[in-house]
MARMIVO-637893 format. One record per atom (N, C-alpha, C): residue number from 1; atom name; x, y, z. Coordinates in Angstrom, 2 decimals, m for minus. Example, Ala and Ser with C-alpha at 12.3 -4.5 7.8 and 13.67 -1.06 7.14 Angstrom:
+-----+----+---------+---------+---------+
|   k |  a |      xx |      yy |      zz |
+-----+----+---------+---------+---------+
|   1 |  N |   13.19 |   m5.69 |    7.80 |
|   1 | CA |   12.30 |   m4.50 |    7.80 |
|   1 |  C |   13.20 |   m3.30 |    7.80 |
|   2 |  N |   12.85 |   m2.25 |    7.08 |
|   2 | CA |   13.67 |   m1.06 |    7.14 |
|   2 |  C |   12.90 |    0.03 |    7.87 |
+-----+----+---------+---------+---------+
end
This chain:
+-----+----+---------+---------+---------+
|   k |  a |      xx |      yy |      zz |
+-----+----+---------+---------+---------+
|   1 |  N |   80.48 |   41.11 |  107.06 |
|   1 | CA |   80.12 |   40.68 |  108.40 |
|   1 |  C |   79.64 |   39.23 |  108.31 |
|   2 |  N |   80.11 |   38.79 |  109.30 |
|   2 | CA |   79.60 |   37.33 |  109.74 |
|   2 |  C |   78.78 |   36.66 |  110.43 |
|   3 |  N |   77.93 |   35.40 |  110.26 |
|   3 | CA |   76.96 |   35.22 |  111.10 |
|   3 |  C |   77.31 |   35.16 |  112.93 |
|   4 |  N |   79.03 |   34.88 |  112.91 |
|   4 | CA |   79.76 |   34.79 |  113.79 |
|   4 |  C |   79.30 |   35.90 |  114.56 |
|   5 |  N |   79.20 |   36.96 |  114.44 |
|   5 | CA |   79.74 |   38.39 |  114.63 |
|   5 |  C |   78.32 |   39.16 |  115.25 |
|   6 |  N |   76.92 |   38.19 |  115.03 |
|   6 | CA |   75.78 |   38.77 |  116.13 |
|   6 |  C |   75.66 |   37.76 |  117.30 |
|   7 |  N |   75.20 |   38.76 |  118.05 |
|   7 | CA |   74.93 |   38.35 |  119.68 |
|   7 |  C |   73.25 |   38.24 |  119.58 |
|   8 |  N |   72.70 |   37.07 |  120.12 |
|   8 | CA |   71.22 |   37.20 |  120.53 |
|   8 |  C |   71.00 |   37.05 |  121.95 |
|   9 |  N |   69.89 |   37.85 |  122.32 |
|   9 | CA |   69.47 |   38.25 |  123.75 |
|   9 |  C |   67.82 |   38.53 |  123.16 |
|  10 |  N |   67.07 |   38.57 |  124.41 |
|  10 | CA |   65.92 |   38.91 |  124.54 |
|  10 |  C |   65.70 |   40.30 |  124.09 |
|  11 |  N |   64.58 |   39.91 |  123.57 |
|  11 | CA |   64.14 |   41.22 |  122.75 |
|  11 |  C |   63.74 |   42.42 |  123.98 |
|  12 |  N |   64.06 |   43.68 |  123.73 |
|  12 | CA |   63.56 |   44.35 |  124.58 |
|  12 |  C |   62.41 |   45.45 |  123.82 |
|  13 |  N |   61.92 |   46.40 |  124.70 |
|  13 | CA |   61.22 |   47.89 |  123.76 |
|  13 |  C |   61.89 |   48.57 |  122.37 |
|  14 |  N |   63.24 |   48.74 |  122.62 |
|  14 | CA |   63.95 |   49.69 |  122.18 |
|  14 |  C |   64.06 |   48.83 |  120.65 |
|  15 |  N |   64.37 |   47.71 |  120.37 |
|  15 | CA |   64.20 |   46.93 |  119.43 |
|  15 |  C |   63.24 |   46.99 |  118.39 |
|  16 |  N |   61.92 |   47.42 |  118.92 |
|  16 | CA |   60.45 |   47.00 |  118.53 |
|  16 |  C |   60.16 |   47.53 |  116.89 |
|  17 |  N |   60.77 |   48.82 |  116.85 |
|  17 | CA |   60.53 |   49.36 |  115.83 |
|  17 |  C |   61.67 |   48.72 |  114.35 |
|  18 |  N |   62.42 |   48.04 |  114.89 |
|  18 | CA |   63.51 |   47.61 |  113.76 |
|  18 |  C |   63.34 |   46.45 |  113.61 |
|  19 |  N |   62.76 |   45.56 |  114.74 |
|  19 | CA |   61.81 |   44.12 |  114.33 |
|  19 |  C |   60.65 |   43.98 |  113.33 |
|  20 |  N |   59.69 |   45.22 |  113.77 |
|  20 | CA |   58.80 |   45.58 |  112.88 |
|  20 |  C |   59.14 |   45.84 |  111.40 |
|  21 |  N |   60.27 |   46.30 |  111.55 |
|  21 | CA |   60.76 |   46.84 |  109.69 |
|  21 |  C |   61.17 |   45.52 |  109.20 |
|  22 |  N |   61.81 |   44.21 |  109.53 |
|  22 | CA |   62.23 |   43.42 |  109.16 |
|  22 |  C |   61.14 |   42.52 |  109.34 |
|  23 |  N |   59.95 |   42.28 |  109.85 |
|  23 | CA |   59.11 |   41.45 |  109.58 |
|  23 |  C |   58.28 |   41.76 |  108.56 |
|  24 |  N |   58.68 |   42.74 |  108.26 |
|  24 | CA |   58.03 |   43.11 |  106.53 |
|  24 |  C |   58.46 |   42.31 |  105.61 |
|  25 |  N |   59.70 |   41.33 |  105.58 |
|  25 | CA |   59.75 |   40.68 |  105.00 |
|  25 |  C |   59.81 |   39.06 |  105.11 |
|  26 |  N |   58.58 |   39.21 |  105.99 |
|  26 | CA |   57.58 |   37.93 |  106.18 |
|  26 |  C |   56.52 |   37.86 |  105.88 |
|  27 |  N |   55.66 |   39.27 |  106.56 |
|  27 | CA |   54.11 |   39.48 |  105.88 |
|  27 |  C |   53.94 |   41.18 |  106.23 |
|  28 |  N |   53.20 |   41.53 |  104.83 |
|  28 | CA |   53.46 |   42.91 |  104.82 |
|  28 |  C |   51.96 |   43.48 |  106.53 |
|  29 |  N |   52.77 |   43.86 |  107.43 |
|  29 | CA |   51.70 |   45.10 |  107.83 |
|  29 |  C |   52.68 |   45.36 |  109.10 |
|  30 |  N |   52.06 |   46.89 |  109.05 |
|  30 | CA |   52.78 |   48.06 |  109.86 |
|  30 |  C |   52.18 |   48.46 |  110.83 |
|  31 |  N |   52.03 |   48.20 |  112.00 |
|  31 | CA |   51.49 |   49.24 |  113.02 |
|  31 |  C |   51.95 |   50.32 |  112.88 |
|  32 |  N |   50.90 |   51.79 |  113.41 |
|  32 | CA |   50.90 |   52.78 |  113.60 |
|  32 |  C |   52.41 |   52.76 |  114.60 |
|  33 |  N |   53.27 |   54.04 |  114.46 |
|  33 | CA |   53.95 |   54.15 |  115.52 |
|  33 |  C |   53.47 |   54.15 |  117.30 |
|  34 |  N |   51.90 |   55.43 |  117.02 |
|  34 | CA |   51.93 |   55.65 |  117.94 |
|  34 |  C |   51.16 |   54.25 |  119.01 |
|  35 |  N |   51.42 |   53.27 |  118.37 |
|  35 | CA |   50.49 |   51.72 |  119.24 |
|  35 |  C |   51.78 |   51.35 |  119.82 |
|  36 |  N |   52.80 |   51.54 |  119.33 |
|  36 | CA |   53.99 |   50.68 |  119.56 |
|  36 |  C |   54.00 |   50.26 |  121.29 |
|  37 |  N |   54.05 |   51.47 |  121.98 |
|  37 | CA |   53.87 |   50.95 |  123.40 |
|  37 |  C |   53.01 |   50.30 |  123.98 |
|  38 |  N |   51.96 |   50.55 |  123.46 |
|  38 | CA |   50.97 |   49.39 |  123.76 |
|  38 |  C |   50.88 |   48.31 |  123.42 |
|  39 |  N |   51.68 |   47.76 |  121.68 |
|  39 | CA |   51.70 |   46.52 |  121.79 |
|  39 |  C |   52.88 |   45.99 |  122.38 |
|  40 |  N |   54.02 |   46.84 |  122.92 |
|  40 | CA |   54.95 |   46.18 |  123.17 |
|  40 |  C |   54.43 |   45.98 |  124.71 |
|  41 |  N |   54.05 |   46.38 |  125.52 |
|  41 | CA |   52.98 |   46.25 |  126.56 |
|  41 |  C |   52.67 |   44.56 |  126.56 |
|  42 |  N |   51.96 |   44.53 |  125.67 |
|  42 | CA |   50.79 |   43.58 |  125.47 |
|  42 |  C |   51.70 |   42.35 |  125.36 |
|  43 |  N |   52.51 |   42.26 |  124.22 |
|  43 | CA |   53.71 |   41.16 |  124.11 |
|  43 |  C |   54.54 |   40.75 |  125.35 |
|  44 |  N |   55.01 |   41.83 |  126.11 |
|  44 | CA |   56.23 |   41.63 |  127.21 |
|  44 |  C |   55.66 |   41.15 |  128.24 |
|  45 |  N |   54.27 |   40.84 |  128.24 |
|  45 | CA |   53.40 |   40.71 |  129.64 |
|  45 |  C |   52.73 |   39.04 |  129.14 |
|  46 |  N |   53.46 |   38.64 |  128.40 |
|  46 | CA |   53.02 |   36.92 |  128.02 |
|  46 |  C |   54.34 |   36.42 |  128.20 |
|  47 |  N |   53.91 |   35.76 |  130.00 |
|  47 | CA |   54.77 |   35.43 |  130.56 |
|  47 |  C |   55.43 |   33.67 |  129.58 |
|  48 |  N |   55.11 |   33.04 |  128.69 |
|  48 | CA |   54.72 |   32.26 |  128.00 |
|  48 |  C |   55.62 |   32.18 |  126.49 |
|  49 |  N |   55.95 |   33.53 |  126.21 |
|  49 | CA |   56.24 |   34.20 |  125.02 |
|  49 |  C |   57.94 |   34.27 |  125.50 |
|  50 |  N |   58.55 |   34.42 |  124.31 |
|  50 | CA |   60.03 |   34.75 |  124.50 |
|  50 |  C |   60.49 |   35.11 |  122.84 |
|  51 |  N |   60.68 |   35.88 |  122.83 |
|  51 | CA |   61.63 |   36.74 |  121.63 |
|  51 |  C |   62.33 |   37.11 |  121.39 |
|  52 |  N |   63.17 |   36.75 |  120.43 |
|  52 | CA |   64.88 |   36.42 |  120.92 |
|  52 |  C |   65.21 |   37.66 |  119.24 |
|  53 |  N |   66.35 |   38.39 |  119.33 |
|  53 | CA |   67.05 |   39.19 |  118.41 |
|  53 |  C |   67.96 |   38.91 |  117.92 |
|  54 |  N |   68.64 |   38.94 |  116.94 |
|  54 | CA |   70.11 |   39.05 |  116.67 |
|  54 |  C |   70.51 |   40.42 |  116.22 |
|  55 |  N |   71.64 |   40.90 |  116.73 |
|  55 | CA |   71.90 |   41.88 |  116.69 |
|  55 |  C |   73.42 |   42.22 |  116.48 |
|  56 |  N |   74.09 |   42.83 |  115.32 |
|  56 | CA |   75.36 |   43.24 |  115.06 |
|  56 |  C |   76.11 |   43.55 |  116.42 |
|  57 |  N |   77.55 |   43.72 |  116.48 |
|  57 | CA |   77.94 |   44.32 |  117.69 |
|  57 |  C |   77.61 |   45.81 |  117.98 |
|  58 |  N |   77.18 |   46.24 |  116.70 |
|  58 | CA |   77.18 |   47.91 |  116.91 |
|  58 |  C |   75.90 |   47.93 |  117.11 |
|  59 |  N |   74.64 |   46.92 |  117.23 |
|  59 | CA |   73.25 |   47.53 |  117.88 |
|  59 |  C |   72.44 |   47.08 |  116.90 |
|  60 |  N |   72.68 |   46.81 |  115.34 |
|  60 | CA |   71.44 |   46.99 |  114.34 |
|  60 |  C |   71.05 |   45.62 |  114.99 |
|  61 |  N |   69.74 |   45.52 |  115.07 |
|  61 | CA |   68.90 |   44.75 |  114.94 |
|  61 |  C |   69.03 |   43.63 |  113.51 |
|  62 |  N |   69.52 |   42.33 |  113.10 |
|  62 | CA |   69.08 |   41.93 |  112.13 |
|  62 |  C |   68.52 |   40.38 |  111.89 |
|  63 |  N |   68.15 |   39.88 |  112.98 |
|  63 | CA |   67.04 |   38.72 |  112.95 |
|  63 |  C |   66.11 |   38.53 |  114.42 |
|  64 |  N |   64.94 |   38.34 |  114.00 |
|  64 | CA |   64.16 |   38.33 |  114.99 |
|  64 |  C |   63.71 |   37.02 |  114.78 |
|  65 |  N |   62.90 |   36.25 |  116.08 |
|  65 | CA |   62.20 |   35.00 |  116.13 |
|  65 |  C |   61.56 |   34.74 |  117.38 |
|  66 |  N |   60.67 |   34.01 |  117.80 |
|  66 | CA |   59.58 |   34.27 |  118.67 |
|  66 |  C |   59.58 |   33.08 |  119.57 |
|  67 |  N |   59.18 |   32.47 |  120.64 |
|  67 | CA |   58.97 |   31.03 |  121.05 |
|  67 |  C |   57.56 |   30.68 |  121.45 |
|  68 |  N |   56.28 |   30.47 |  121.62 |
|  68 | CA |   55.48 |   30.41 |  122.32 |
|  68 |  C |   54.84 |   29.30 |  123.29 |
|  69 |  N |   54.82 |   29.19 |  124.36 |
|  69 | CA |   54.66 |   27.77 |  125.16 |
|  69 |  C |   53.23 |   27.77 |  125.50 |
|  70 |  N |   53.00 |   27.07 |  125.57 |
|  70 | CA |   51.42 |   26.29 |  125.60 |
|  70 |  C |   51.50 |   24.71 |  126.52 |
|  71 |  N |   50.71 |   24.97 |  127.42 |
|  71 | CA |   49.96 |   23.77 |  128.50 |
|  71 |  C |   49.25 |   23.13 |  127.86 |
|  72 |  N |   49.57 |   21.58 |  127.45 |
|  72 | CA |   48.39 |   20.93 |  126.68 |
|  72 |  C |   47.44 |   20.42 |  127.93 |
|  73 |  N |   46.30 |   20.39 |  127.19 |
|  73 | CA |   44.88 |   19.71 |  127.98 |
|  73 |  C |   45.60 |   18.23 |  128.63 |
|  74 |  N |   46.58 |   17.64 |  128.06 |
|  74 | CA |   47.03 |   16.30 |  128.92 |
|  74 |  C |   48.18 |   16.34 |  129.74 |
|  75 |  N |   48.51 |   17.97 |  129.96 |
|  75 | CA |   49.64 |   18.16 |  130.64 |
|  75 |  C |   50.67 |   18.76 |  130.03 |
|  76 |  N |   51.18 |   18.03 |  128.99 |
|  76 | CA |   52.50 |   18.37 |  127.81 |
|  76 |  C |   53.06 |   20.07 |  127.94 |
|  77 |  N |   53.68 |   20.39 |  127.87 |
|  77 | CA |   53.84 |   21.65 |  127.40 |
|  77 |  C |   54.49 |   21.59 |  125.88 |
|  78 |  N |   54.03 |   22.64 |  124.83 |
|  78 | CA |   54.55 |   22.33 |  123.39 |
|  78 |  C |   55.35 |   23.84 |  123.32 |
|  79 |  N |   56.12 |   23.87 |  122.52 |
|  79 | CA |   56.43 |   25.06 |  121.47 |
|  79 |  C |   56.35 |   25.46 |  120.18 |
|  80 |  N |   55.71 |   26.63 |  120.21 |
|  80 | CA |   55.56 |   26.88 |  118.85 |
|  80 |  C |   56.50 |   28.23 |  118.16 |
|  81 |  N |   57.17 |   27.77 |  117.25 |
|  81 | CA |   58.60 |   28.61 |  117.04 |
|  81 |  C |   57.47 |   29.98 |  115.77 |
|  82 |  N |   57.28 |   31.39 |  115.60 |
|  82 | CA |   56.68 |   32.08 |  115.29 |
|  82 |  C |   57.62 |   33.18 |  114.73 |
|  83 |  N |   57.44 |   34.19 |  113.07 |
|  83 | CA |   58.25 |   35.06 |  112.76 |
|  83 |  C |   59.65 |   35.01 |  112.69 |
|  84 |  N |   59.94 |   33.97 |  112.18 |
|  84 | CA |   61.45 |   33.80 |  112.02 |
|  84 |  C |   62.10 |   34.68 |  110.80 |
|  85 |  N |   63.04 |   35.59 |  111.59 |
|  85 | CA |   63.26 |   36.52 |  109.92 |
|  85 |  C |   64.87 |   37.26 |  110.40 |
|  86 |  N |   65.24 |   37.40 |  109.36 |
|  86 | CA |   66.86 |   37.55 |  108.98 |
|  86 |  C |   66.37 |   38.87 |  107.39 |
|  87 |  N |   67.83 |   39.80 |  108.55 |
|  87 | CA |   67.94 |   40.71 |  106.88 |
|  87 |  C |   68.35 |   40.27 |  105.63 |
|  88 |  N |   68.17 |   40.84 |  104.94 |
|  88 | CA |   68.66 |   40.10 |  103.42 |
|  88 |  C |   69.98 |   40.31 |  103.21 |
|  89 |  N |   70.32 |   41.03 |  103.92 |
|  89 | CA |   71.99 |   40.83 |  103.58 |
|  89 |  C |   72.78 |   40.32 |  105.07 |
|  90 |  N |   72.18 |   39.51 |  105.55 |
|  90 | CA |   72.63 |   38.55 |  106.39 |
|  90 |  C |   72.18 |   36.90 |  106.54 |
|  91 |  N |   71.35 |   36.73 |  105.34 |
|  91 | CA |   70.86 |   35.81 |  104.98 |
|  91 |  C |   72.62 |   35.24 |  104.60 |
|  92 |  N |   72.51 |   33.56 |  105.10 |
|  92 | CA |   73.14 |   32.37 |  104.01 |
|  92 |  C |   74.44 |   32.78 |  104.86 |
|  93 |  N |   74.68 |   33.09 |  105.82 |
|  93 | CA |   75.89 |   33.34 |  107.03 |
|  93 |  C |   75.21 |   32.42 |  108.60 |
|  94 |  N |   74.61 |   31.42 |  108.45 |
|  94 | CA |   74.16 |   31.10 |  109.78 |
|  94 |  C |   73.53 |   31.88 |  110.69 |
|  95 |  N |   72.79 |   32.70 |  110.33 |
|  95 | CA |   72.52 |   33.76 |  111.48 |
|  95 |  C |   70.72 |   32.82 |  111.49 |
|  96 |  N |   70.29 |   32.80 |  111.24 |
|  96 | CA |   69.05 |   32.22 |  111.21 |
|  96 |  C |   69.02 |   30.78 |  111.45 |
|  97 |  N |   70.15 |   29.75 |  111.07 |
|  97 | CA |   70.59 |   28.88 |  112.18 |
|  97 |  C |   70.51 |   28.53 |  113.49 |
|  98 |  N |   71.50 |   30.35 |  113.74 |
|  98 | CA |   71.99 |   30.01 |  115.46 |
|  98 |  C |   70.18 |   30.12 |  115.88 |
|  99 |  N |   70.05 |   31.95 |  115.20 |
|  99 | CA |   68.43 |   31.91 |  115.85 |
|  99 |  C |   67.48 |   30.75 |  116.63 |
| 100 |  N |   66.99 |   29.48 |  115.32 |
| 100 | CA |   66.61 |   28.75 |  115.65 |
| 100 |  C |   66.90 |   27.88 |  116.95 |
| 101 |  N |   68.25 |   27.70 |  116.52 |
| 101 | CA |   69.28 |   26.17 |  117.67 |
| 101 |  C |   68.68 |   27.47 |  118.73 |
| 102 |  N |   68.77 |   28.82 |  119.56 |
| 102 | CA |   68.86 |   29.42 |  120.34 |
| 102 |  C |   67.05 |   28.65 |  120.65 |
| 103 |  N |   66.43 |   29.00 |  120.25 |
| 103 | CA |   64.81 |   28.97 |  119.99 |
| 103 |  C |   64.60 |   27.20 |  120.77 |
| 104 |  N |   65.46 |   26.54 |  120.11 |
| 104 | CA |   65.40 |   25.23 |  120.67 |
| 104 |  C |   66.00 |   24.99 |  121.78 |
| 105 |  N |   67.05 |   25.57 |  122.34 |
| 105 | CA |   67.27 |   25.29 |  123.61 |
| 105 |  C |   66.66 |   26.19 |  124.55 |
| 106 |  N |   65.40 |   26.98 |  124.41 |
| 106 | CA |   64.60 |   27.71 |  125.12 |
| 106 |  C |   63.88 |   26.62 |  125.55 |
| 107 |  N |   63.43 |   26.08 |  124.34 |
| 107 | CA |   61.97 |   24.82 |  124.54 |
| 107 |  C |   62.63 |   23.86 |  125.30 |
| 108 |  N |   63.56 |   23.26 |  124.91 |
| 108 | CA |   64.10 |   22.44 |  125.89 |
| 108 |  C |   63.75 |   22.69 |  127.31 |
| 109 |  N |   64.93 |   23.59 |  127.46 |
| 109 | CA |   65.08 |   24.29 |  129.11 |
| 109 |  C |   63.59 |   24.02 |  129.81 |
| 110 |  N |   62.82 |   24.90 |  128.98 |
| 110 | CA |   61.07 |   24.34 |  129.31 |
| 110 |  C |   60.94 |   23.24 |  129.59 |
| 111 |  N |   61.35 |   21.93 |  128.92 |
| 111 | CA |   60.44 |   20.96 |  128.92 |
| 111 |  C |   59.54 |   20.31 |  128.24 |
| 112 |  N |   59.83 |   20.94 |  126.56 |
| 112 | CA |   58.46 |   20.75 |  126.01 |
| 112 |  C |   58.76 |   19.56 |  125.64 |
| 113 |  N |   57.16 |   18.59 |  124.74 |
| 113 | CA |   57.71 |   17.38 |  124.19 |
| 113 |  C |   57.79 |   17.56 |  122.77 |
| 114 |  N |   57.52 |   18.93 |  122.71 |
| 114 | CA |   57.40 |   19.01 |  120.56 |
| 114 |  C |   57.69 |   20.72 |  120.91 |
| 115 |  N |   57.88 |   20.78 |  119.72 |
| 115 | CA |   58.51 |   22.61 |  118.53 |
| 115 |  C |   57.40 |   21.92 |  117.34 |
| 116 |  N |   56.62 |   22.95 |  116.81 |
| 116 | CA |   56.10 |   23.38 |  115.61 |
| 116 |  C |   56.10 |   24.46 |  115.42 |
| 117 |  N |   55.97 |   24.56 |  113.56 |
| 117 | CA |   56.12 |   26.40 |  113.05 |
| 117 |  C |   55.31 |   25.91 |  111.70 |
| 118 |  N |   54.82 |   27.04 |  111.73 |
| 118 | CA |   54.53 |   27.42 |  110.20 |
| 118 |  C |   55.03 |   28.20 |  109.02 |
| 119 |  N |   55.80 |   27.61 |  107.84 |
| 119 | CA |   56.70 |   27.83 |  106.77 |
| 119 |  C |   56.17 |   27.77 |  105.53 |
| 120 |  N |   57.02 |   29.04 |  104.65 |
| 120 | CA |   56.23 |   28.79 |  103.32 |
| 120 |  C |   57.37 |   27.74 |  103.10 |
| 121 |  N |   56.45 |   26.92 |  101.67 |
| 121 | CA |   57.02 |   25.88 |  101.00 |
| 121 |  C |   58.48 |   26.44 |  100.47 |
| 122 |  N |   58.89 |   26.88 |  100.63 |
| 122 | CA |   60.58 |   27.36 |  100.03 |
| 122 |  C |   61.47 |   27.69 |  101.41 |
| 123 |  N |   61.01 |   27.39 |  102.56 |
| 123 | CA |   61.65 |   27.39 |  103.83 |
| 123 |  C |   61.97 |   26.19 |  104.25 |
| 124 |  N |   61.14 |   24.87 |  103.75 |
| 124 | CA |   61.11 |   24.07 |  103.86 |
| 124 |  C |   62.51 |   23.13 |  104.21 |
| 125 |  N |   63.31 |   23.24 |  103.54 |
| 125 | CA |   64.94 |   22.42 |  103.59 |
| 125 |  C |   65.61 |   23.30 |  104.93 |
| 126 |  N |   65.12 |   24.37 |  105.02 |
| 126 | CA |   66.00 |   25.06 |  106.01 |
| 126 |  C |   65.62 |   24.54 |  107.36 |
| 127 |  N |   63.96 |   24.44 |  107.65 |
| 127 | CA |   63.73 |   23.90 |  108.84 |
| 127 |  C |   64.25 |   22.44 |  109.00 |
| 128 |  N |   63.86 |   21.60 |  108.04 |
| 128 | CA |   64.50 |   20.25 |  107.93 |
| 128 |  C |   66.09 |   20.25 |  108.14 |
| 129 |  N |   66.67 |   20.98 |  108.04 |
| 129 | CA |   68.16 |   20.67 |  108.49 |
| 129 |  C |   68.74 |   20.60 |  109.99 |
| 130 |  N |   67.42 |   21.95 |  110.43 |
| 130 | CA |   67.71 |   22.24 |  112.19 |
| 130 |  C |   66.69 |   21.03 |  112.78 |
| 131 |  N |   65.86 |   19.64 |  112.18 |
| 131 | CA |   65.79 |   18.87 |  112.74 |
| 131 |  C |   64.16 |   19.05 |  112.89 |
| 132 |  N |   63.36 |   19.65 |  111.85 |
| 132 | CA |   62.05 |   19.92 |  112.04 |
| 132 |  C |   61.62 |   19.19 |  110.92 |
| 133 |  N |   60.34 |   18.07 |  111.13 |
| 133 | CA |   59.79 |   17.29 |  110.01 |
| 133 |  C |   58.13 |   17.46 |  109.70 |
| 134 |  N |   57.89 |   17.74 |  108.53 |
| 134 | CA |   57.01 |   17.85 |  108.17 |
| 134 |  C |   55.55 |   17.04 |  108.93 |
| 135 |  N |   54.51 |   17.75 |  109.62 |
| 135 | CA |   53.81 |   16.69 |  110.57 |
| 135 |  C |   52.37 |   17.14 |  110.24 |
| 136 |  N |   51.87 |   17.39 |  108.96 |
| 136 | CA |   50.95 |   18.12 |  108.97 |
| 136 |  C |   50.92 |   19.41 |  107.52 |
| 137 |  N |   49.28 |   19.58 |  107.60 |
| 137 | CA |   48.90 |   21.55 |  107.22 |
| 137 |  C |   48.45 |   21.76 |  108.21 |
| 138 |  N |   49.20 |   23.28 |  108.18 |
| 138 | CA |   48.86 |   24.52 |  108.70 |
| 138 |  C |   47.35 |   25.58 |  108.00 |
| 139 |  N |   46.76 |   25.60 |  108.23 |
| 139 | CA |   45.82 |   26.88 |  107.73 |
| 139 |  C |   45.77 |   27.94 |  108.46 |
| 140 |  N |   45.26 |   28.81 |  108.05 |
| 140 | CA |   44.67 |   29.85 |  108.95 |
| 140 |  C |   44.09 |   30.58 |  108.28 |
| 141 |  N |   43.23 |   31.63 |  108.60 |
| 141 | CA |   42.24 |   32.63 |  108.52 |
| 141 |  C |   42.65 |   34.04 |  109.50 |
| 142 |  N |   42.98 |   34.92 |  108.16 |
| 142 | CA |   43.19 |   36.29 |  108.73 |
| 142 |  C |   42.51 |   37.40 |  108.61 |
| 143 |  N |   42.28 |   38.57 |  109.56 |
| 143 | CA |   41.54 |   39.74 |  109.24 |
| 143 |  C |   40.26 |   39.56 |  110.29 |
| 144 |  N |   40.86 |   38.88 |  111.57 |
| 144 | CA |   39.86 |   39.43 |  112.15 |
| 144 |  C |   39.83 |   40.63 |  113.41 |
| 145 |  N |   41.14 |   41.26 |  113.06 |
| 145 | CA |   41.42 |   42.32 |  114.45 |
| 145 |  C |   42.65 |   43.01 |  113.51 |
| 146 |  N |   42.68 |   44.24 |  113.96 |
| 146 | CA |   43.40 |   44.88 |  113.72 |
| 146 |  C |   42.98 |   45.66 |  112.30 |
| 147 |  N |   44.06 |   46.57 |  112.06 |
| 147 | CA |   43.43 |   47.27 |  110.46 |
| 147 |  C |   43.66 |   46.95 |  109.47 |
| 148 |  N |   44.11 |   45.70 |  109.21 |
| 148 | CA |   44.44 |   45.26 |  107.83 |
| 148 |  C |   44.67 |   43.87 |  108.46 |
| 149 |  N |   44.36 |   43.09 |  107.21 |
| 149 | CA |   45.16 |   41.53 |  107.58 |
| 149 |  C |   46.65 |   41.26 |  107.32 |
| 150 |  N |   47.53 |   40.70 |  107.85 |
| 150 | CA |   48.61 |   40.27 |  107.56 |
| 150 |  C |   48.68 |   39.86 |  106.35 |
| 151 |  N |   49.51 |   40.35 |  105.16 |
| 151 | CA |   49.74 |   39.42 |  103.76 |
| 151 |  C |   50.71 |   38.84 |  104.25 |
| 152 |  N |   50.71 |   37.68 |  103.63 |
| 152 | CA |   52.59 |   36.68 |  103.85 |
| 152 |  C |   52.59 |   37.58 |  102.07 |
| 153 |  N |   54.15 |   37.38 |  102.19 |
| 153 | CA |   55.17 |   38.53 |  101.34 |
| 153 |  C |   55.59 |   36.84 |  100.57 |
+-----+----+---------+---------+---------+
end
């Protein structure tokens, strides 16, 4: 199969649980099944948010990626590109490519004046190709909600 050969559309419910299995191999943690509706609740109702799939013709789910827009204090609106992830055996076929370019003409459409993400150091050449330059560290601090902290994998 080819990177040709998935369709991306907005993420819906029915998705949630096969996004979740593949962001395991970004940072290990699992919600309970039975939260699922509630966080998918919680996500679909950030009018702000957009989460885009790739998906085989026959349905599998195999890359997910996130957009998030933000009102700056001087007006701006920014994007911040979040969970970018591709199965491993659809890795190195463009599928995480289109993802992105899709991700960027969201922000566009918006209006924003910037896209930022946060990448481990071995992602690095990949964002730089779709036109993303190093502007900064990222930190963060995890473990303050939920039942476990996110590991990055």
């Amino acid at each position: 199969m080819t990177g040709a050969e998935i369709d991306f559309r907005e993420a819906e419910r029915a998705d949630l649980t096969a996004v979740i299995e593949l962001l395991q191999h970004v940072s290990r943690f699992t919600p309970e099944a039975s939260s699922h509706d509630k966080i998918w609740s919680l996500f679909d109702e950030q009018a702000n948010v957009s989460g885009l799939i790739g998906a085989t013709r026959d349905g599998r789910v195999v890359a997910f990626g996130a957009i998030i827009f933000e009102r700056k204090i001087r007006g701006g609106l920014a994007g911040h590109v979040e969970d970018i992830v591709v199965a491993p055996d659809f890795r190195g076929q463009g599928v995480g490519a289109r993802l992105v370019g899709r991700l960027i003409e969201l922000a566009k459409a918006q209006g924003v004046y910037k896209i930022s993400l946060s990448c481990q150091d071995h992602n690095l050449g990949f964002y730089e190709k779709r036109g993303f330059r190093r502007g900064g560290v990222t930190m963060s601090m995890l473990g303050f909600a939920g039942p476990t902290p996110h590991e990055p994998v």
